[in-house]
VOBA-644460 format. One record per residue (C-alpha): residue number from 1; residue in three letters; x, y, z. Coordinates in steps of 0.02 Angstrom, whole numbers, plus 32768, in hexadecimal, padded with zeros to 4 digits. Layout:
REM VOBA-644460
rec nr = NUM	rest = Ala	u = X	v = Y	w = Z
...
***
This chain:
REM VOBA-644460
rec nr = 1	rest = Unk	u = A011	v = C2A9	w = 49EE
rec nr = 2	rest = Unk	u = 9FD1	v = C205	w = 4A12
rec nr = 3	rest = Unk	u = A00E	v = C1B7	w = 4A96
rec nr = 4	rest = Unk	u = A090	v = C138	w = 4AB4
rec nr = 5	rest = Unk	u = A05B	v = C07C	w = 4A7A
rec nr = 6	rest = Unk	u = A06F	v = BFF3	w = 4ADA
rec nr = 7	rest = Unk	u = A10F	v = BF8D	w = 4A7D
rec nr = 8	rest = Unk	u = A0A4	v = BEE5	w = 4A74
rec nr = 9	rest = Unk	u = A048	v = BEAE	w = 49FD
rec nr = 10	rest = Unk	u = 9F99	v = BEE2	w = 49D2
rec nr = 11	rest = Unk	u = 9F02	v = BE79	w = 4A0C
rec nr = 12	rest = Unk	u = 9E75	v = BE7F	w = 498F
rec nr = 13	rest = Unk	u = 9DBD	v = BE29	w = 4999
rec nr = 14	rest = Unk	u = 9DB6	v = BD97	w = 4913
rec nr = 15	rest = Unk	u = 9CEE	v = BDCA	w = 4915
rec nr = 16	rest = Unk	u = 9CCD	v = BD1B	w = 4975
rec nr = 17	rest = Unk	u = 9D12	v = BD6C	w = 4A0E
rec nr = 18	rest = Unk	u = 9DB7	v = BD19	w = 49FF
rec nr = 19	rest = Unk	u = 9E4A	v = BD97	w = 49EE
rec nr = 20	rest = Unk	u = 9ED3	v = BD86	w = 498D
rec nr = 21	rest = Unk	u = 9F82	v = BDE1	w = 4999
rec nr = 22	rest = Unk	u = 9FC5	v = BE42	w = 4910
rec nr = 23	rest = Unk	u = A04E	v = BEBA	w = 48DB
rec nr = 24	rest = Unk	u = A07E	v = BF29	w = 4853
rec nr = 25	rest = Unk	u = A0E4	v = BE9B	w = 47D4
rec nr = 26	rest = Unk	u = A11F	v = BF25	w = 4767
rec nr = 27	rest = Unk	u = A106	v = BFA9	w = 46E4
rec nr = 28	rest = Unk	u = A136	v = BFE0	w = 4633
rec nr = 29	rest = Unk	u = A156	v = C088	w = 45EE
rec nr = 30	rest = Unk	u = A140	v = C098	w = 4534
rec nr = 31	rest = Unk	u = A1CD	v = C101	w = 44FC
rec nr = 32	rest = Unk	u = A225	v = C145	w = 444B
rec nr = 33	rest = Unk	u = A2AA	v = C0CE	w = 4408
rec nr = 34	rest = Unk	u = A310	v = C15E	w = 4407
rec nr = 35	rest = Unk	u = A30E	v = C184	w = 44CC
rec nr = 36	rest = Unk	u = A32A	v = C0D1	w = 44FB
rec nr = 37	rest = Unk	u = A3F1	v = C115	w = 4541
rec nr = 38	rest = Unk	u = A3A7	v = C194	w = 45B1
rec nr = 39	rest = Unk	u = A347	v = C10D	w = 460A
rec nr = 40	rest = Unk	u = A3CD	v = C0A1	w = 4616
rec nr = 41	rest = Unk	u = A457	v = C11E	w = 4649
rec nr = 42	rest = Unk	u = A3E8	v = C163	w = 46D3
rec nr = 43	rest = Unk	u = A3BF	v = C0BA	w = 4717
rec nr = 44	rest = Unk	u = A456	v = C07F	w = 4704
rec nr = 45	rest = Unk	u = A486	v = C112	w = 4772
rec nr = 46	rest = Unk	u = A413	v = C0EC	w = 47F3
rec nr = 47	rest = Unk	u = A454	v = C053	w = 481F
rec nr = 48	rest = Unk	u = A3C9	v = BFDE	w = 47BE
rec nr = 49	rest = Unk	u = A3FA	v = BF3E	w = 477D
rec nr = 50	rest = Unk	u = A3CE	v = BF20	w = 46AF
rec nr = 51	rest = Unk	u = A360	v = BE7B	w = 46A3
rec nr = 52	rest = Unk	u = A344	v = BE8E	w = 45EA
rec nr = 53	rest = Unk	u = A388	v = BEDC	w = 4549
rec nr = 54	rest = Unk	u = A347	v = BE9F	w = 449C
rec nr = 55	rest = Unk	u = A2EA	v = BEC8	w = 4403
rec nr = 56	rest = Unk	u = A2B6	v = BF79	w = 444C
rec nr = 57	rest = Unk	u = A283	v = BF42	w = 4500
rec nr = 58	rest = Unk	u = A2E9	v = BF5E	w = 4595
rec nr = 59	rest = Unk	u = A2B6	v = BF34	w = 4652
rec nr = 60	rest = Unk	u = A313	v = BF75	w = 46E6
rec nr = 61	rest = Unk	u = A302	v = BF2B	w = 47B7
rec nr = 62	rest = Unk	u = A32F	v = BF64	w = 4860
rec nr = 63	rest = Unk	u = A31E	v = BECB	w = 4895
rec nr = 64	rest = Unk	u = A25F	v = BED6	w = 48C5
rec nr = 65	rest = Unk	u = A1D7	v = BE81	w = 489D
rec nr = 66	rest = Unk	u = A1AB	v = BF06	w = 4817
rec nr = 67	rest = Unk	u = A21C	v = BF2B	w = 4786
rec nr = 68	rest = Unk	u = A216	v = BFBA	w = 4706
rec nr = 69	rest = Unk	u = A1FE	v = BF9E	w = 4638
rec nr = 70	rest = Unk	u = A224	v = C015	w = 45AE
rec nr = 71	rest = Unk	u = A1D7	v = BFDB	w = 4502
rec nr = 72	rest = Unk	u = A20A	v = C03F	w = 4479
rec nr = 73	rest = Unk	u = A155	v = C046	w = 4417
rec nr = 74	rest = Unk	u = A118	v = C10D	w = 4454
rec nr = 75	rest = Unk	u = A091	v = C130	w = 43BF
rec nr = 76	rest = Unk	u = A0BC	v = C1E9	w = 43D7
rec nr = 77	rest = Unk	u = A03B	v = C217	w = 4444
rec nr = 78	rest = Unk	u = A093	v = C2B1	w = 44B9
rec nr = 79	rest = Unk	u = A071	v = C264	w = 457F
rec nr = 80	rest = Unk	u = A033	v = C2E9	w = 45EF
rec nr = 81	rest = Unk	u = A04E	v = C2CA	w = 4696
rec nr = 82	rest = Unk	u = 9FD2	v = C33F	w = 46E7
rec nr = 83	rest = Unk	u = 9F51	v = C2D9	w = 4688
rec nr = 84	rest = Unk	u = 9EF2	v = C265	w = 46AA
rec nr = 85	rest = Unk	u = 9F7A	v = C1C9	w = 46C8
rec nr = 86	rest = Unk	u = A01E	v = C18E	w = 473F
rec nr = 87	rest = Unk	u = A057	v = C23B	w = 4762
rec nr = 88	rest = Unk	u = A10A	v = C214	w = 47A0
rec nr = 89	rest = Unk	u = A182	v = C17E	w = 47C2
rec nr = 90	rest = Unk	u = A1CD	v = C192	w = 4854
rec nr = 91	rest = Unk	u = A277	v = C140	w = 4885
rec nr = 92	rest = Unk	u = A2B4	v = C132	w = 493C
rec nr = 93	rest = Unk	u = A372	v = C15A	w = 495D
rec nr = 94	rest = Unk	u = A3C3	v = C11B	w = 4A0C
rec nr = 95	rest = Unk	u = A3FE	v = C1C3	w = 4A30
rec nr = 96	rest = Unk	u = A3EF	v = C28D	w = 4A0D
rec nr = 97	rest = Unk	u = A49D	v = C26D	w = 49BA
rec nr = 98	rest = Unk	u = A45E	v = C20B	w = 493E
rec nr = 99	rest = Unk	u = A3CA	v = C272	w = 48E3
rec nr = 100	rest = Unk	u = A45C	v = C302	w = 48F2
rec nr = 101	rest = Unk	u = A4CA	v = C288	w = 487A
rec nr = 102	rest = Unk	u = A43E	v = C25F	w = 47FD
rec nr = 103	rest = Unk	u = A405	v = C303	w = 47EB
rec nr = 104	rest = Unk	u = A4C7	v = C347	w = 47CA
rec nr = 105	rest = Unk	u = A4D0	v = C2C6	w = 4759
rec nr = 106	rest = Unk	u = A42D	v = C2D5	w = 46F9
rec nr = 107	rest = Unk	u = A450	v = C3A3	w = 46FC
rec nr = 108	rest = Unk	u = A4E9	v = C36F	w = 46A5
rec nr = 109	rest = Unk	u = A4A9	v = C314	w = 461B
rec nr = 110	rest = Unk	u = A437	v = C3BC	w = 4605
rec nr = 111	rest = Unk	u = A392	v = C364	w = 465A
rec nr = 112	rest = Unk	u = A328	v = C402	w = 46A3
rec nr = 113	rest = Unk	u = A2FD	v = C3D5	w = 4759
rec nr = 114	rest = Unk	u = A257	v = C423	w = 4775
rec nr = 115	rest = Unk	u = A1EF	v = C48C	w = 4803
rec nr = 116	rest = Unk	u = A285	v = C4C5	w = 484F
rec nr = 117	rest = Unk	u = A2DE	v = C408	w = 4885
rec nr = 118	rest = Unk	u = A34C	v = C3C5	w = 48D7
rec nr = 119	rest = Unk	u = A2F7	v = C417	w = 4968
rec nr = 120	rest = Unk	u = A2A0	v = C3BC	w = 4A01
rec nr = 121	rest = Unk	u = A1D2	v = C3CA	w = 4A08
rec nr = 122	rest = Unk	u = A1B4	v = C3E5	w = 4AB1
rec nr = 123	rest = Unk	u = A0E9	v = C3C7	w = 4AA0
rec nr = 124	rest = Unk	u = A10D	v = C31A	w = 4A65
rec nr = 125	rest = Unk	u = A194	v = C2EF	w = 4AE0
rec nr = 126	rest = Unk	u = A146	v = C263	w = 4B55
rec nr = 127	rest = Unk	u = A16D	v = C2DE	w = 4BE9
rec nr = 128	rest = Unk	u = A1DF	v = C381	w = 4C24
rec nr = 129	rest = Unk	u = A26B	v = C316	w = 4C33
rec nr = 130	rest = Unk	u = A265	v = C2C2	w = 4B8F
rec nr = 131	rest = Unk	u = A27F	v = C2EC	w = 4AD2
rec nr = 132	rest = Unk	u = A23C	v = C2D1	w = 4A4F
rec nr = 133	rest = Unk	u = A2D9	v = C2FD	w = 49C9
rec nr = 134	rest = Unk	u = A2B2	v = C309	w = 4920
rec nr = 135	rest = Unk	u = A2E5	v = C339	w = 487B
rec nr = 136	rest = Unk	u = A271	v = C32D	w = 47ED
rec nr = 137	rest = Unk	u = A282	v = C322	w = 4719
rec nr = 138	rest = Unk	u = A22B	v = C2E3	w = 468D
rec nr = 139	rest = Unk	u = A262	v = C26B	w = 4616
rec nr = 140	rest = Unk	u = A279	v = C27D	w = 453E
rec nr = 141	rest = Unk	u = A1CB	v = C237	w = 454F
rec nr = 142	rest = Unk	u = A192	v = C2B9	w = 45D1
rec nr = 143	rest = Unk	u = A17B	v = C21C	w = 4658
rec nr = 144	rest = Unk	u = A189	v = C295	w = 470A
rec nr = 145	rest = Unk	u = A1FE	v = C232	w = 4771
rec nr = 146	rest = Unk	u = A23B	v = C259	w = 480C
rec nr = 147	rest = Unk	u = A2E1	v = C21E	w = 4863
rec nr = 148	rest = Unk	u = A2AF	v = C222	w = 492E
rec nr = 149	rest = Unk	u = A309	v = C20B	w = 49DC
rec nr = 150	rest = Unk	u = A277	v = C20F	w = 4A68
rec nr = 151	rest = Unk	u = A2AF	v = C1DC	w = 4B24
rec nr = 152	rest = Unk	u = A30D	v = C238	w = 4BA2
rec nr = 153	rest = Unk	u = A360	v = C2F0	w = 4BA2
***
């Protein structure tokens, strides 16, 4: 587990010895026309706010400085996320409470959760009296993404 960034934004070297803050802007996810409802039902679920919808793109926000994008062009290539790659997308919850409500929500629409989730991980809780609450699934497009409440017991 790496551990916890600092929340501000990154300070990189220009290569004149200036530095330059940065942050992540955003990223996009090609996907399968046909699994665009998953993405936006589960989203939608999590509280994110749809910035776009047309012609086969969709973008969602929480309101940060980094939004998420789902482009419907997948060539049909399988992802693997054990190889080389992102290996998960992780989204925070405000409380334990909540990853219990998406996971009873995605086990309803018949989406596996995986390695034995919701469950906390101890060993990447940021101490004993933290957790680190997770619950874990793949996507149609086998994208690993994780719905995660870390902070106090």
């Amino acid at each position: 587990m790496m551990p916890a960034p600092d929340r501000g934004a990154a300070v990189a070297s220009n290569g004149e010895g200036e530095f330059m803050k940065t942050r992540l802007g955003h990223l996009v996810f090609h996907i399968d026309p046909q699994n665009a409802g998953f993405y936006k039902d589960l989203f939608g679920v999590l509280g994110w706010q749809s910035i776009y919808d047309e012609g086969g793109v969709f973008g969602f926000s929480d309101g940060g400085p980094c939004d998420l994008w789902f482009e419907g062009e997948a060539n049909g290539a399988r992802n693997d996320y054990d190889g080389a790659g992102l290996n998960h997308l992780a989204i925070l919850t405000e409380t334990q409470a909540d990853v219990d409500a998406a996971a009873a929500h995605l086990s309803g629409t018949g989406v596996e959760l995986l390695f034995g989730t919701p469950c906390n991980q101890a060993e990447h809780a940021a101490s004993e009296n933290d957790l680190y609450y997770s619950a874990m699934f793949t996507s149609p497009d086998r994208i690993l993404l994780e719905v995660v409440y870390t902070g106090p017991k």
